[in-house]
C-alpha positions, 0 to 999 in steps of 0.5 A: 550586379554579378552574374552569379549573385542570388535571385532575391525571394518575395518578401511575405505579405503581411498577415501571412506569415505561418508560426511553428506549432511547438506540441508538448509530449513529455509527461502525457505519456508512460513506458511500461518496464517490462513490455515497453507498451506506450500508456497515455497517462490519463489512461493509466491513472484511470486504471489505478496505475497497472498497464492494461496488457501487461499488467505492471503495477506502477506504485501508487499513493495511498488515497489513491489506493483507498479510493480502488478498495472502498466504497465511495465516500465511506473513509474517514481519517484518524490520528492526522495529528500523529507526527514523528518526532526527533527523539535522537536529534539525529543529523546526518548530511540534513536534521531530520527535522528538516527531512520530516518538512521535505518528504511533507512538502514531496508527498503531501502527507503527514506521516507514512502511513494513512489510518482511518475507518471505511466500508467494502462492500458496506462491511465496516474495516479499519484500515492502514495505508503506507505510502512509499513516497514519504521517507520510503515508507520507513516506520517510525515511532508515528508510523508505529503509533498510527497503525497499533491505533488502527488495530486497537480500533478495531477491536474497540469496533469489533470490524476487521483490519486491513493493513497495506505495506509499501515500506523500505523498513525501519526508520534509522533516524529514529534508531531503537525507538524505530525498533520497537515498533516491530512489538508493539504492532505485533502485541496489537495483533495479538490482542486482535487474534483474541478478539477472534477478528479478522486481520488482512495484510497486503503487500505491495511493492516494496515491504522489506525489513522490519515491517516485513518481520513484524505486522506485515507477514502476520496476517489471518489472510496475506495478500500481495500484488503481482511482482511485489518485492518482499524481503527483509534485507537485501539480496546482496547482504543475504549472499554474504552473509549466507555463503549461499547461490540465492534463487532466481525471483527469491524475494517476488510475491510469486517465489513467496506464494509457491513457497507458502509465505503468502495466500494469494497474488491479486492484481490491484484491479481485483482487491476490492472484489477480492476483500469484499469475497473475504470479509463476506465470508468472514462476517457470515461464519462470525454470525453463525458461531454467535448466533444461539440457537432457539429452543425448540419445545417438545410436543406435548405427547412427548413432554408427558412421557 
């Protein structure tokens, strides 16, 4: 034996040996981009995904968004069987069939947009929901379809119209077909406007290209979520297609509200309290223009005269 050889150490008794504990952080936990505030993740959904100090809005899906605006339990779902098409059998580095079944499978959706009927406040609406998650929120001929059906529906129910935009624009793949949704929702709108009904848009971040120069911008009451990006095209094409320094923020929902393209930034918190103060509002001045007034007879001394 060396003179220097280590000293052995007790060996563990059975039944004594201690086990590392492995604690699984990823995904329980959100960093807010603007602050850098922590959320816990639970805590953030329980808040319809906006950070409680700095008040970021994180997107959202669109039966999420539903479930925020109107009352319990009221929503029903229409035209679920609207699908898109391949009227160009496009292909690209994918069929766009095969795209379709990919954004199905990512966002649990069957199209873009998510139509229906519900009540606020008790107050019946038609409503449309885009959901960013499926192909960007892009408007195809279904999306198209799906939301000029909401409209008309609310015509048919004589209730107001409530639209939600997150949209990266018009479909490519569905070219011209793409396209024309931008009149044909606006055509919709118009028989709405007829109608002497109420039509709110709200827009959330983004809602960009031809759903903003189409139904999106078009609303009696445009509403916007704070921060929301709203433009047609990007910054970058504007530039050079302009020859013109852009200004700071030109295509946020606050440059857009102090230059009048909007009527009022609402933070997702509030939107129900806030449509149902607008469709109160609404409903009451509709009872007052068609409610006829009773006649009032004249006295007697004053109908002999």
């Amino acid at each position: 034996m060396t003179h220097f050889a280590k000293p052995r150490l007790p060996s563990a008794k059975a039944g004594t040996s201690k086990k590392k504990t492995k604690v699984i952080t990823e995904g329980l936990w959100t960093k807010c981009p603007v602050s850098g505030e922590i959320v816990f993740n639970k805590d953030l959904e329980a808040n319809q995904m906006v950070v409680p100090k700095s008040g970021y809005h994180f997107p959202i899906g669109c039966r999420e968004r539903i479930q925020g605006m109107v009352d319990a339990g009221t929503f029903v779902e229409f035209d679920a069987q609207v699908k898109s098409a391949d009227p160009l059998k496009f292909v690209d580095s994918a069929a766009y069939p095969d795209r379709i079944k990919r954004y199905e499978k990512e966002s649990g959706l069957a199209e873009a947009v998510l139509c229906g009927t519900a009540k606020i406040d008790g107050i019946p609406v038609s409503l449309a929901v885009m959901d960013f998650r499926f192909c960007g929120g892009a408007m195809g001929a279904a999306v198209g379809e799906k939301i000029t059906r909401a409209i008309e529906r609310a015509v048919k129910l004589k209730t107001p119209c409530i639209v939600v935009s997150s949209s990266g624009g018009a479909r490519m793949q569905e070219g011209i077909f793409s396209l024309m949704q931008m009149a044909k929702t606006s055509a919709a709108l118009g028989r709405l406007a007829e109608a002497r009904l109420l039509f709110v848009s709200i827009l959330t971040y983004p809602t960009t290209g031809g759903v903003t120069a189409s139904f999106a911008t078009l609303g009696d009451v445009i509403l916007a979520e704070p921060g929301a990006l709203i433009g047609f095209a990007g910054a970058r094409v504007i530039k050079e297609t302009t020859k013109q320094t852009l200004p700071a923020g030109f295509q946020t929902a606050e440059f857009l509200l102090k230059h009048g393209l909007i009527d009022q930034i609402v933070s997702r918190l509030e939107m129900k309290d806030r449509l149902t103060s607008l469709l109160q509002a609404f409903h009451s001045h509709r009872y007052r223009a068609h409610k006829v007034p009773t006649a009032v007879p004249f006295p007697a001394a004053v109908a002999a005269d």
